[in-house]
C-alpha positions, 0 to 999 in steps of 0.5 A: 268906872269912867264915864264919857264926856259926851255927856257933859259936851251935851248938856253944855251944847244943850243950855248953850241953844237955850241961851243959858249962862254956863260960867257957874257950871263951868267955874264948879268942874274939876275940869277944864271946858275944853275936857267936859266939851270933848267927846273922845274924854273920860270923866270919874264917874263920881265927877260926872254924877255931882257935876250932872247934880249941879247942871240939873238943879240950877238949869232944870225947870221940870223937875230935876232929871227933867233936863236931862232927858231933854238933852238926851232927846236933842242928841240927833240935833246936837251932835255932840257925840262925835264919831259915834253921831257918824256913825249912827247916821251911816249905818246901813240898818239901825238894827245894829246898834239896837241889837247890839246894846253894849256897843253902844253903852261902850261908848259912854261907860269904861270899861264896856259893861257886858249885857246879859239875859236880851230879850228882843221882842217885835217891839222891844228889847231888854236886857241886864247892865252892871250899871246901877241906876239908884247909884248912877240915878242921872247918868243912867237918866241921861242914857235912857233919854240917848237909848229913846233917841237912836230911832230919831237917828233914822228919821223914826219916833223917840221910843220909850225905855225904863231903867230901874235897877240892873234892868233897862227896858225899851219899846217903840211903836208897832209903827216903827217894827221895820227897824229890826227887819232885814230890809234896806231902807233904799240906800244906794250906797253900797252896804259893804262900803258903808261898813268898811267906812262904819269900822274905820270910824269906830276904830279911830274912836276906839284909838282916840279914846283909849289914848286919852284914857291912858294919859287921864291915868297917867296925870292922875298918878303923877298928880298922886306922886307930886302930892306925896312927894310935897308932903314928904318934903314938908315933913322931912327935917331940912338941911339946916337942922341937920348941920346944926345938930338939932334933931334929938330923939328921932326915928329915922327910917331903917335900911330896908324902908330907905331902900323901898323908898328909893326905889319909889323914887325910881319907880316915879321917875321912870312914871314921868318918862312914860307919860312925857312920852305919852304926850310927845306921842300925842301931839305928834304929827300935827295934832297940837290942836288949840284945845291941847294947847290950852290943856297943856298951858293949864297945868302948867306942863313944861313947869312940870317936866322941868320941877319934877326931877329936882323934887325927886333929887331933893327927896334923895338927898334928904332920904340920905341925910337921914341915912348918914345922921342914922348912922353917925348916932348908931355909930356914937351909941357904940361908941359910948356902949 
């Protein structure tokens, strides 16, 4: 499971107003600022909750979930959300986004948990989420708090909201029972323009944050490659040995693991076409943005495209090595048989 980095890009924009030094909690991220201060990103899960332990006990003052609620309370004034801060402020009724939870949980859990068993109520509504607060304690912290905000968004009071276990909880004040009615607030714009401009909105969002999922996924997997790649090499007998006939009593790998392994090594190369084009398509057309920029100077990318496929000519060779030494013994073992 991913979780948006609208989170973090909150906390962040949150101790920055509150003149907070951040270069702790920057310095301690597997990722790079420009990823934790970018809406449209995704972050593990796991990631998210220990980086969100680590704001929360340095930054709080209240109690550790204590910021968090605070943060999820300034959203409105924020706008750390991107897209979705938009799209919020344009909605024709607030009621869309209330009666409709898990499109706004889609915003900030992958894949979009299902809600089940929606009570709505005059001044509440609840329901059931995959999500488990005591293991997700923080996260969830923070997305109650964002849930207690959504009125804010229409100039009405912060709700209250509970989440304990599967079970989210929420209820406004008799005062604020208008965001669930059908009556339009006196917009003049027309409201099936705003929901053709709401849905192009949310469209751009989905694209953008799918994209990025995409290549998250792909780095990760050539981050795995080039880790087992490394190792294999570094546990591999060099040519050195070979030539000089140093290599007494080892198991080499038979026919068929040498085959699997070749095609691995196949199987990663084309892994490497597919996320080189993956980019290319990415930072087509004028998006070369000074975050990507950044992004791709930090790992190193053209250093990557350009050493990948001589670690994968090397692996072959020495998987070959090992092939023909394998059976140049077999062949003196029959020999002296």
């Amino acid at each position: 499971m991913l979780f948006s980095c609208k989170i973090p890009n909150s906390v962040l924009l949150f101790l920055e107003k509150q003149s907070e030094d951040l270069s702790p909690l920057l310095e301690g991220s597997t990722l790079p600022e420009e990823f934790l201060r970018d809406p449209s990103y995704w972050m593990n899960s796991q990631e998210l909750e220990a980086w969100l332990a680590t704001a929360t006990n340095r930054y709080s003052k209240g109690g550790q979930e204590n910021l968090l609620t605070l943060v999820g309370h300034s959203n409105p004034e924020l706008r750390a959300w991107g897209v979705l801060d938009s799209v919020l402020r344009m909605l024709p009724h607030p009621q869309e986004i209330l009666n409709q939870p898990e499109r706004f949980l889609s915003y900030f859990i992958s894949p979009g948990p299902p809600v089940d068993n929606i009570v709505r109520g005059i001044s509440g509504i609840e329901f059931d989420v995959p999500v488990m607060s005591e293991q997700y304690p923080l996260v969830t912290s923070y997305l109650r708090a964002a849930f207690e905000s959504l009125p804010v968004f229409v100039g009405q009071h912060l709700a209250s909201c509970s989440w304990a276990g599967l079970h989210f909880k929420m209820n406004w004040s008799t005062e604020q029972e208008s965001i669930f009615t059908d009556v339009d607030p006196g917009r003049q714009i027309s409201p099936e323009l705003m929901q053709s401009i709401v849905q192009s909105l949310e469209k751009h969002q989905q694209e953008l944050e799918e994209k990025n999922r995409e290549l998250q996924s792909k780095n990760e997997s050539l981050v795995k490659a080039a880790k087992q790649i490394e190792k294999r090499i570094q546990n591999a007998p060099d040519l050195e040995t070979f030539q000089q006939g140093k290599l007494k009593d080892v198991d080499f790998i038979d026919a068929t693991g040498a085959e699997q392994i070749q095609q691995n090594l196949a199987r990663l190369g084309d892994y490497m076409v597919r996320a080189q084009q993956l980019v290319t398509l990415l930072i087509a057309q004028d998006r070369m943005s000074p975050q990507v920029k950044v992004a791709m100077k930090k790992v190193d990318w053209p250093r990557v495209l350009d050493q990948f496929p001589v670690l994968v000519s090397q692996s072959r060779q020495i998987l070959q090595n090992c092939q023909n030494l394998n059976d140049l013994q077999k062949h003196e073992g029959e020999k002296n048989v």
